[in-house]
C-alpha positions in Angstrom: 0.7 -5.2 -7.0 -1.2 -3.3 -9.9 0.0 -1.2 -12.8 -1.1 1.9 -10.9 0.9 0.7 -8.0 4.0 0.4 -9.6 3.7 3.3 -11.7 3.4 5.5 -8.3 6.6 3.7 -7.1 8.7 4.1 -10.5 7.3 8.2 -10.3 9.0 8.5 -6.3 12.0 6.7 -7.5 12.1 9.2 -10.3 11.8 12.1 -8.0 14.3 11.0 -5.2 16.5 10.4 -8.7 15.8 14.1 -9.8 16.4 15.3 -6.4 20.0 13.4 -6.0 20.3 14.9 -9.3 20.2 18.2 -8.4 22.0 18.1 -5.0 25.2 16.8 -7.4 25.0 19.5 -9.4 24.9 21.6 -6.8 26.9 19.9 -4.5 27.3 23.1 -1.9 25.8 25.5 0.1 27.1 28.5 -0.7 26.3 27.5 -4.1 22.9 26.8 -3.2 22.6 30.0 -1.3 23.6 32.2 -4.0 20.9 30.3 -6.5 18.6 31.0 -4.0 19.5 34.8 -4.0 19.4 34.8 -8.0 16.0 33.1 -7.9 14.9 36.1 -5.3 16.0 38.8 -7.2 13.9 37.3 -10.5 10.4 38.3 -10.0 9.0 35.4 -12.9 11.2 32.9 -11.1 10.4 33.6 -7.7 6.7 33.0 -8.7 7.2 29.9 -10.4 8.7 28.8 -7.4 6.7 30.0 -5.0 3.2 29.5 -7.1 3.5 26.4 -9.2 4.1 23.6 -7.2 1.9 20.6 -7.9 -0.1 22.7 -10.6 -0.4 22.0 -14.3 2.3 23.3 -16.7 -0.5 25.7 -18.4 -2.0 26.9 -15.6 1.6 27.8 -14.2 2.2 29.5 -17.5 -1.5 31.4 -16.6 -0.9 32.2 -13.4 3.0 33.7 -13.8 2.3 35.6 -16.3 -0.7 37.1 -14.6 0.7 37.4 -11.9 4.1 39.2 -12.9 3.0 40.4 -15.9 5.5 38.7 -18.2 4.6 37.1 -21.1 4.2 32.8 -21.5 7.5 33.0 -23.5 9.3 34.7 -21.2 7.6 32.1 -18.0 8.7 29.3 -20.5 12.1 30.4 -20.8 12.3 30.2 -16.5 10.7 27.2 -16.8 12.9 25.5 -18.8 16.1 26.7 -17.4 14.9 25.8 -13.6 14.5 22.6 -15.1 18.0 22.4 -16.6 19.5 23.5 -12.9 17.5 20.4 -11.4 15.3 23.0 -9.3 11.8 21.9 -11.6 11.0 18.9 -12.4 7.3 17.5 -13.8 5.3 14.4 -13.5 2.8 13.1 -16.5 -0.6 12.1 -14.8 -3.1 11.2 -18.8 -2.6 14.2 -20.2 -1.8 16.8 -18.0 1.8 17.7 -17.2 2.1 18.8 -13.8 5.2 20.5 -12.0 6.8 20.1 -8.6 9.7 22.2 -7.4 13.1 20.5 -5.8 12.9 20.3 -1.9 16.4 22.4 -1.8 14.6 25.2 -2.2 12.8 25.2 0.3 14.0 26.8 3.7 
């Protein structure tokens, strides 16, 4: 088994980890259904969740903010505190930071 192989293992036990993360801090559906709701009714969040999966933390910031029209701060405000619920986590491939969005949200 290489370096790169083990590295891909240790980044899926790092995303099941963030994922059991989340689903303690949630814990419940109608908790999960109202985040949901909250994450509807924000135009910058809904977008990062809906746009930036698998995509590279400054092309997110690009793309929201083109697409919604808010500016980066505002998109790295949303980004950070999706992170802090658990909902966004990212993965370091060299250089580029890219983003993938918790399986709970999707439906």
């Amino acid at each position: 088994m290489g370096l790169e192989d083990i590295e891909r293992k240790l980044d899926t036990i790092i995303s099941h980890l963030n994922q059991l993360s989340t689903l303690i801090k949630i814990m419940a559906d109608d908790e999960l259904d109202k985040l949901r709701l909250e994450l509807k009714k924000d135009a910058v969040s809904k977008a990062i969740v809906q746009l930036c999966g698998n995509m590279t933390y400054s092309r997110c910031l690009e793309v929201v903010s083109k697409e919604t029209g808010a500016s980066e701060r505002t998109v790295k405000r949303r980004l950070a505190d999706l992170r802090s619920r658990g909902l966004l986590s990212d993965r370091r491939e060299g250089k580029e930071v890219y983003l993938e969005v918790s399986s709970l949200l999707e439906v």
